[in-house]
N, C-alpha and C positions, 0 to 999 in steps of 0.2 A: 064354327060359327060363320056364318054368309052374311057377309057383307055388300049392302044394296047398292050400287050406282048411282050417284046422284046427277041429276041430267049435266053442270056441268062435266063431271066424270068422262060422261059418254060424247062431250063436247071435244076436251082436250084430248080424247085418244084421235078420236078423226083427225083432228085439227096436226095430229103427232104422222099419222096413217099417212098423209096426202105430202107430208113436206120430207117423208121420212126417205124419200126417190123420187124428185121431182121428176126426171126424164120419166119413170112408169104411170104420174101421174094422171088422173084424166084433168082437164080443167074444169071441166063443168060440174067436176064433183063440189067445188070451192061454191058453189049456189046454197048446197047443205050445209056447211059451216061458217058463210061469212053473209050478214045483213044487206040485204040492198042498199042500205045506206055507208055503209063501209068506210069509215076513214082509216088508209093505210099510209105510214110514212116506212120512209129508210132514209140511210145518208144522202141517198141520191136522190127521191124523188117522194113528192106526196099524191096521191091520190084519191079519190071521194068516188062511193060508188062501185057494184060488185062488178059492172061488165066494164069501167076501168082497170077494177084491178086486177081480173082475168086476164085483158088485154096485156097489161104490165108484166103480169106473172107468166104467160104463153110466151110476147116476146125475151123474157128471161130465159125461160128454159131452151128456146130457137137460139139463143147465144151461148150457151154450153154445150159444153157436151159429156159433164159430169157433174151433177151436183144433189148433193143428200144432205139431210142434218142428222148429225149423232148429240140425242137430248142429252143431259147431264147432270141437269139439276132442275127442280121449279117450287115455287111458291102456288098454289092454288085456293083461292077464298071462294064464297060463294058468285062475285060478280067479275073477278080477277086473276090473274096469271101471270108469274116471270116466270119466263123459260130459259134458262139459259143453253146455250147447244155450239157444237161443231158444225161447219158446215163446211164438205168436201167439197172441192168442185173444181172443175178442167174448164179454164174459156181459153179460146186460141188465140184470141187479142191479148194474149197477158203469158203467150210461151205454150199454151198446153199442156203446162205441168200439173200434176197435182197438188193442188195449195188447200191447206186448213188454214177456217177463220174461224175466231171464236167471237160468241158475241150473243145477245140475248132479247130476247121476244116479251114485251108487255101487252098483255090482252084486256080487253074488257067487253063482257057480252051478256045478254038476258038468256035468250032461247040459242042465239046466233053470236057472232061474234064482231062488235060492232066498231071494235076499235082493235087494230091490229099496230106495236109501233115496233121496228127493227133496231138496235142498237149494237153499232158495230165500229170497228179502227178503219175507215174508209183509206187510209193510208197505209196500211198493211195487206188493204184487198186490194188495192187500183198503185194508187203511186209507186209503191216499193217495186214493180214489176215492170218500171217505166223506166228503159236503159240509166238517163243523164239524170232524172228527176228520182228514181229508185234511187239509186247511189247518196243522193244527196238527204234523200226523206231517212234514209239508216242511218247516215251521219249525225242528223240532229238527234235522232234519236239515242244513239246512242253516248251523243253528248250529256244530253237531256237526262239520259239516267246515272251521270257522272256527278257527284256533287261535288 
């Protein structure tokens, strides 16, 4: 039995295709999957707009120097998407090690994909890797899961 693609379908694989190696990425492929009107957030920054979030997403990848997502899991409805996913990734301001974060992707789109939102432990990607302020963000943490 063949089963038909339906245009989301053919949405979320590109959308899987382009983030699945950011460094092999092209950017400009991101024209085909995300709305000119594009609202995208993460913990760190919002942006409106696909040649903002081009620019966002090119300088992301100019500060790595390894970063992929391993998808995991997702929700897909007719006008929506969780993704949840791994994301590998080496930056040099944080050791050049290889660090996994986990953390997960809300979409919503018609044709294109018009809302992009990133949810992630900003303190497990940035702080934790921060000599005096690392040490201290494990501590509560690990208080934190101490009841």
């Amino acid at each position: 039995m063949n089963q038909q693609l339906l245009p989301h379908d053919v949405l979320i694989s590109q959308f899987k295709a382009f983030y699945r190696d950011l460094q092999q990425s092209n950017i400009v492929d991101m024209q085909h999957i995300y709305a000119n009107d594009i609202v995208f957030k993460d913990p760190i920054h919002q942006v409106r707009g696909i040649d903002h979030v081009m620019s966002y997403m090119q300088s992301s990848i100019n500060n790595t120097n390894q970063c992929r997502f391993e998808f995991l899991d997702e929700i897909i409805t007719e006008h929506s998407a969780f993704i949840k996913w791994h994301m590998h990734y080496q930056h040099p301001k944080l050791g050049n090690m290889p660090q996994t974060l986990l953390g997960m992707t809300h979409l919503l789109f018609d044709d294109k994909i018009t809302f992009h939102e990133d949810t992630y432990d900003l303190g497990a990607m940035v702080y934790e890797h921060i000599p005096v302020l690392g040490s201290a963000t494990r501590y509560v943490k690990r208080k934190l899961g101490h009841y």
